[in-house]
C-alpha positions as CSV (number, residue, x, y, z in Angstrom):
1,X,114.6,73.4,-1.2
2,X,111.7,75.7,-2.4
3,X,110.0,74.4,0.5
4,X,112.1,74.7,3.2
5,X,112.7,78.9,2.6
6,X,109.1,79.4,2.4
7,X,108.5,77.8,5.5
8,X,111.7,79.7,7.1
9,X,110.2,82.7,6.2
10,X,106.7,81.8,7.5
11,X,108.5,81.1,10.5
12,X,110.5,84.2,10.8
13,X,107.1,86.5,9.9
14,X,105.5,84.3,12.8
15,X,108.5,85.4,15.2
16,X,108.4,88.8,14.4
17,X,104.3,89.0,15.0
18,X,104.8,87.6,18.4
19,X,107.7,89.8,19.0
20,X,105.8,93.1,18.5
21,X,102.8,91.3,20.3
22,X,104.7,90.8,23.1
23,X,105.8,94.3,23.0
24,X,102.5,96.3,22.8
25,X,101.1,93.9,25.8
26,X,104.0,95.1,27.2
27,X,103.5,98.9,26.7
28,X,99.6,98.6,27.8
29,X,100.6,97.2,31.2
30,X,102.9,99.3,31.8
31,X,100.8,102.4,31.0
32,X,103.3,103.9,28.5
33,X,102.7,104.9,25.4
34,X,104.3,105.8,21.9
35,X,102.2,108.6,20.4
36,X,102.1,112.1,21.5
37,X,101.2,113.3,24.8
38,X,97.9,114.9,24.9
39,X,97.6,118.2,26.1
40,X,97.4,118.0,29.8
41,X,96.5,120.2,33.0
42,X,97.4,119.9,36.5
43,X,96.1,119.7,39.8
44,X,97.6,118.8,43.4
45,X,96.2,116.9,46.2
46,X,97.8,116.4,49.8
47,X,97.1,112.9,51.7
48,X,97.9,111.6,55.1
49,X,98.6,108.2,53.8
50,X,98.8,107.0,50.1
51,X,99.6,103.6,51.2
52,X,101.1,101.8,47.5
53,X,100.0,104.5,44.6
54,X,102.9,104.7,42.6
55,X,103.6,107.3,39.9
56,X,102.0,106.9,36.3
57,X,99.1,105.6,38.2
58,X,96.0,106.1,36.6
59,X,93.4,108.8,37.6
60,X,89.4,108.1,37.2
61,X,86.3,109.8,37.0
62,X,83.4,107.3,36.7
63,X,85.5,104.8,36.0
64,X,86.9,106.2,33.0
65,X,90.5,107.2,32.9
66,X,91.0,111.2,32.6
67,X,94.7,111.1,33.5
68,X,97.7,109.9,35.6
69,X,99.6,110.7,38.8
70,X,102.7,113.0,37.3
71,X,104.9,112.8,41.0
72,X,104.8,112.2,44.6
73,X,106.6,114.4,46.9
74,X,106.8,114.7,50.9
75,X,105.3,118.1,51.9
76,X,108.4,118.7,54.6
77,X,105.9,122.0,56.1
78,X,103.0,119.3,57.1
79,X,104.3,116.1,56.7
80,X,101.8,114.8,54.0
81,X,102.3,113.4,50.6
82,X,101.7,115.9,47.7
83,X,100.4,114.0,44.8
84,X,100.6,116.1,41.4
85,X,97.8,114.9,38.7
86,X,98.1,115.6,35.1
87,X,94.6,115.6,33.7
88,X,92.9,115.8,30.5
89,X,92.7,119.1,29.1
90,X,89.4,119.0,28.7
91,X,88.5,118.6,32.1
92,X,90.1,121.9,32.8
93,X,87.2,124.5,34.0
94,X,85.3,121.5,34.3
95,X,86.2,120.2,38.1
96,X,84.6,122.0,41.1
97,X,86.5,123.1,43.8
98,X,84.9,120.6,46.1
99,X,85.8,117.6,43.9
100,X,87.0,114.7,46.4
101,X,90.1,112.9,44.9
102,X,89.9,109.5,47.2
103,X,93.0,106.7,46.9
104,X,90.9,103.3,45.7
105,X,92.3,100.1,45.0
106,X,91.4,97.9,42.0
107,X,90.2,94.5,43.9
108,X,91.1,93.6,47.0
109,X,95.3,93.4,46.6
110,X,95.2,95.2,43.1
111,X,96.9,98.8,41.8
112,X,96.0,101.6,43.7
113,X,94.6,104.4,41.5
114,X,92.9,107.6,42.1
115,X,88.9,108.2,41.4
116,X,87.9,112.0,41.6
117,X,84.4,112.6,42.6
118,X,82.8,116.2,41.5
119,X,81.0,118.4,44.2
120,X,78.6,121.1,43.6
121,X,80.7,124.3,44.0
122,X,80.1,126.9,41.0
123,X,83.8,127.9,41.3
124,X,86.1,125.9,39.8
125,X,89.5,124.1,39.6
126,X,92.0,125.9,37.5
127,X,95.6,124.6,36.3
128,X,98.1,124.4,39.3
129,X,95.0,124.3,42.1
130,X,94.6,122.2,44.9
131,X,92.1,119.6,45.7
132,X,91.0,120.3,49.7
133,X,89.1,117.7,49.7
134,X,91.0,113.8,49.8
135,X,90.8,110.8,51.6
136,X,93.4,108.5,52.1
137,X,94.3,104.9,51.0
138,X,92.7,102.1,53.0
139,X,96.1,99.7,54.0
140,X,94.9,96.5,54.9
141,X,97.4,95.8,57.5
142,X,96.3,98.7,59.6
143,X,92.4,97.1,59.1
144,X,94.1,93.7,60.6
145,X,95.7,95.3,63.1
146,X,92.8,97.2,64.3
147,X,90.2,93.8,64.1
148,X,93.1,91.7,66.4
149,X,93.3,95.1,68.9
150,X,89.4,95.0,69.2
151,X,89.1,91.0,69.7
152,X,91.5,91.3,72.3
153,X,90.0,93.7,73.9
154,X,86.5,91.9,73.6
155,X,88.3,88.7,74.9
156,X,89.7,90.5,77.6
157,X,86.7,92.6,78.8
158,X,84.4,89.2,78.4
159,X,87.0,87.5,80.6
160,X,87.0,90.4,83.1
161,X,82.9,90.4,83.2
162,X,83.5,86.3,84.1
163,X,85.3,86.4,87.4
């Protein structure tokens, strides 16, 4: 009988570890977290296309994560998409008004994120500024689309050059 409980209870501490595993994996994938949110500045960028970035995304500077994409809106007045970052406070003061914020994607099918790339302006980026300078995401079906248009138009011009 002694037995038996003991290894119940082994068996229930097991379950609960695995449970709370399970949870923090859970939390880390999904970007969320439980402690406080750091104090946190923001910047805007405006792109033609974003192609899949998604809110909470992560934001990079040397690979290193300095934030995350707060919203994504439709500017209605130029038909782009207005991406608001929240940054690390630290960074503020610290970004140059020439910084490129290019749409990358981890892999080739993997998240979209955004890397930010300083420039050599001595003016700088303050809370609530906008980043001129962006380039788009790269959407692979447009890059397919474009290779079939040009080998048909290879084919067709080779074909042409034939008769």
């Amino acid at each position: 009988m002694k037995r038996s409980k003991t290894m119940e209870f082994g068996v229930g501490l097991f379950m609960i570890a695995g449970i709370l595993g399970l949870v923090f994996l859970g939390l880390r994938v999904s970007g969320l977290t439980l402690s406080a949110p750091a104090q946190s500045f923001q910047l805007e960028a405006n792109f033609a296309n974003i192609g899949g970035l998604k809110p909470r995304a992560r934001v990079t500077m040397a690979g290193v994560t300095v934030g995350r994409v707060e919203a994504i809106e439709l500017d209605t007045e130029w038909y782009d998409a207005r991406v608001v970052l929240s940054l690390d406070s630290e960074l503020e003061g610290q970004l140059s008004r020439d910084s490129i914020a290019s749409i990358l994607t981890a892999g080739l099918l993997g998240e979209q994120y955004i890397g930010l790339s300083v420039g050599g302006d001595p003016e700088m980026l303050e809370d609530g500024d906008t980043i001129r300078d962006t380039q788009s995401a790269l959407v692979l079906e447009e890059l397919i689309q474009q290779f079939v248009s040009n080998m048909a138009c290879l084919l067709y011009t080779s074909d042409a050059a034939d008769e």
